[in-house]
Each structure stands twice: as C-alpha cells, then as structure tokens.
C-alpha positions in Angstrom: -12.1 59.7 -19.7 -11.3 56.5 -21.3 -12.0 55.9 -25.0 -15.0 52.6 -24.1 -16.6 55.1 -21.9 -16.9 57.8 -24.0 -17.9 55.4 -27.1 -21.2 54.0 -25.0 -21.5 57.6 -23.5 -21.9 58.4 -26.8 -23.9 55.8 -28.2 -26.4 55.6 -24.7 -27.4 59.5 -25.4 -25.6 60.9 -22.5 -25.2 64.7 -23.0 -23.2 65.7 -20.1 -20.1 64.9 -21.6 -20.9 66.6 -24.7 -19.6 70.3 -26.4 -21.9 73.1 -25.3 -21.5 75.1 -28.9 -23.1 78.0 -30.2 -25.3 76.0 -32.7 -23.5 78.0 -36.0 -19.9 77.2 -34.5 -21.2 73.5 -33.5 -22.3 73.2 -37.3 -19.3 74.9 -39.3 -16.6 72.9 -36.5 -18.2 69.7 -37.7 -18.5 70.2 -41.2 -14.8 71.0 -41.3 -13.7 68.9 -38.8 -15.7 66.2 -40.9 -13.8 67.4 -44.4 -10.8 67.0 -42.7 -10.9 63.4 -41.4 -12.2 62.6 -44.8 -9.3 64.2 -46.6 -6.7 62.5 -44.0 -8.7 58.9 -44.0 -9.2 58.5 -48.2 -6.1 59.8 -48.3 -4.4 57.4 -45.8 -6.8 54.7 -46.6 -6.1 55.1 -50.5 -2.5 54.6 -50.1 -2.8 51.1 -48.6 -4.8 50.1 -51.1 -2.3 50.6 -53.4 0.0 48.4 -51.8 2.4 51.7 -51.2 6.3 50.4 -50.2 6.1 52.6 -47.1 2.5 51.2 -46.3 3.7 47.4 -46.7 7.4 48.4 -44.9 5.2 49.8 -41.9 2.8 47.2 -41.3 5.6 44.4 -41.7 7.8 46.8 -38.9 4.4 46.1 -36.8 4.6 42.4 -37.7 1.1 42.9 -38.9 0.0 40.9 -42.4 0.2 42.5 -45.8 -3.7 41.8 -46.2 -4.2 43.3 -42.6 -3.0 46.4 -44.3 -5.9 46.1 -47.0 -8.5 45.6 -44.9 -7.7 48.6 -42.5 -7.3 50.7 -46.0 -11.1 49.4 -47.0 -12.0 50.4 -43.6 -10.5 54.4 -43.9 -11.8 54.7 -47.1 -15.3 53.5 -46.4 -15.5 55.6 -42.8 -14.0 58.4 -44.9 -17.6 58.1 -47.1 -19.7 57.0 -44.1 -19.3 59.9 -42.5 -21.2 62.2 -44.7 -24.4 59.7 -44.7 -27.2 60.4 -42.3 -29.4 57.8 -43.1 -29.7 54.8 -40.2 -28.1 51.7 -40.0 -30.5 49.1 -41.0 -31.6 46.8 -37.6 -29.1 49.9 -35.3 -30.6 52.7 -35.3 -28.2 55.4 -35.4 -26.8 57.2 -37.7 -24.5 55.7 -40.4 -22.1 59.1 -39.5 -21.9 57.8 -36.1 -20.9 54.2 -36.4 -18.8 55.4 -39.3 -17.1 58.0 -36.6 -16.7 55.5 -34.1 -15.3 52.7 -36.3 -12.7 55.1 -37.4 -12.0 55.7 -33.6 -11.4 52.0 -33.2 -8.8 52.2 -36.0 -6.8 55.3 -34.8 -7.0 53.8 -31.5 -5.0 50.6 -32.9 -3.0 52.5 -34.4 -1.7 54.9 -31.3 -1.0 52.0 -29.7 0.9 50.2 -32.4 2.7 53.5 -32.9 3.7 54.0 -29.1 4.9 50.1 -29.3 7.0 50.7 -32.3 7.6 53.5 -32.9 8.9 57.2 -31.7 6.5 58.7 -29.6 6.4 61.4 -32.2 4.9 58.7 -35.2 1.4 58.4 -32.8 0.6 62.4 -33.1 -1.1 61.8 -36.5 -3.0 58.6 -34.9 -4.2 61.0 -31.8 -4.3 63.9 -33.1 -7.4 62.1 -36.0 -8.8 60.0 -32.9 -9.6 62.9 -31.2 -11.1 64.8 -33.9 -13.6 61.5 -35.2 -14.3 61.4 -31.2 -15.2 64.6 -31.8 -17.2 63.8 -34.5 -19.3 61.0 -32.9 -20.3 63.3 -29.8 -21.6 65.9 -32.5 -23.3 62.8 -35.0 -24.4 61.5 -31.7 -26.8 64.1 -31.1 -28.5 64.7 -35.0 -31.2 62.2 -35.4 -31.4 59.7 -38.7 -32.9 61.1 -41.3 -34.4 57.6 -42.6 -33.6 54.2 -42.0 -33.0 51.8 -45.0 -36.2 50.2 -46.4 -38.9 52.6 -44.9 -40.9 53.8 -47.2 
C-alpha cells in the first residue's frame, strides 16, 4: 500500500487497514513506539539545529540549502512534541498526535528518497525503519478521539 493511500485511509477513518491489537499491547506498543520516535526525531531534529558539520556536509551532498536543513530540524523537533498532545487542531479536527504523526511521515518519506538517490541503500534504513513506526503511530492516533479542541470552553 502506498504511503498517500494509507495517509487519507488514515485520515478518512477507514479501519480495515488498521492493527487488530489486544487493547493493553495496542496501548503499551504505542506509548513506546511513541517514546521512541520522540527520542530519535529531538534527537535528530536537535542536531540540525545546531548547525552540526555532518548535518550541513549531508544536506549540501543532497544539494539541499543550509536553511532547508533548519527548517526540517524545527519540523523533527516540533512533531517530536506534537506527538504526545491530544488536544485538536483548531479549524481540522483531529488530533494534534495525528497530523504531528503524519507530518513526520512526510519528512522520513523525503528523506528515504533522498537517501536511496544519494546514498548507499544502507543510509535509508534509519529513514524507513522511523517512517514505518510514525505510520504506525498515525493508524493508532487515528482511532483515539480529541480530547478538546482549542478555544472550547
């Protein structure tokens, strides 16, 4: 199943691609699955920010900007917070968790395919091997409802 597909599966409410857990496992899977990306995406994302030589020597090697490298580092270390908020997105409607999820997606997605481009086949595990688990993480967001949208009262 291609990645668009499963993303408006996803956001559409289609359960028939989803995991069929035993609620417990479902729940301590996506906690840790969630701590994970998190560690791996503030981690990663953190290290752009600081302009790290092996950061700017990567994204030049893509022939990417230096400031491109910036804005995917706000964008790790943002989804890396976004995905432990439940609240809605203000005028969306799902979960802040979600969109966080599936804006990481987007990222590792880019990435995989930069990778495979430039790269050894080997440098894309790390890409694929986090898109699958924040695809992972969307199907499970995907089915908890927002706790509160912004402004209600």
């Amino acid at each position: 199943m291609d990645t668009i597909r499963f993303m408006s599966m996803i956001l559409a409410g289609d359960n028939t691609g989803g995991f069929d857990m035993n609620s417990n496992l479902k729940k301590w899977g996506t906690l840790a699955a969630t701590g994970l990306a998190t560690l791996a995406f503030l981690g990663a994302g953190s290290f752009k920010l600081m302009g790290a030589p092996e950061m700017v020597t990567v994204f030049e090697g893509f022939g990417l900007p230096i400031w491109f490298m910036y804005f995917v580092g706000t964008c790790e270390v943002s989804g890396a917070i976004g995905l432990w908020l439940t609240m809605a997105a203000p005028m969306v409607g799902y979960p802040l968790r979600l969109m966080a999820a599936l804006g990481l997606a987007i990222l590792m997605a880019g990435a995989t395919v930069n990778h495979v481009m430039h790269d050894p086949i080997n440098k894309a595990v790390p890409a694929v091997v986090l898109l699958a688990i924040t695809l992972f993480l969307a199907s499970c967001f995907r089915d908890k409802p927002a706790e509160a949208t912004l402004g209600d009262d």
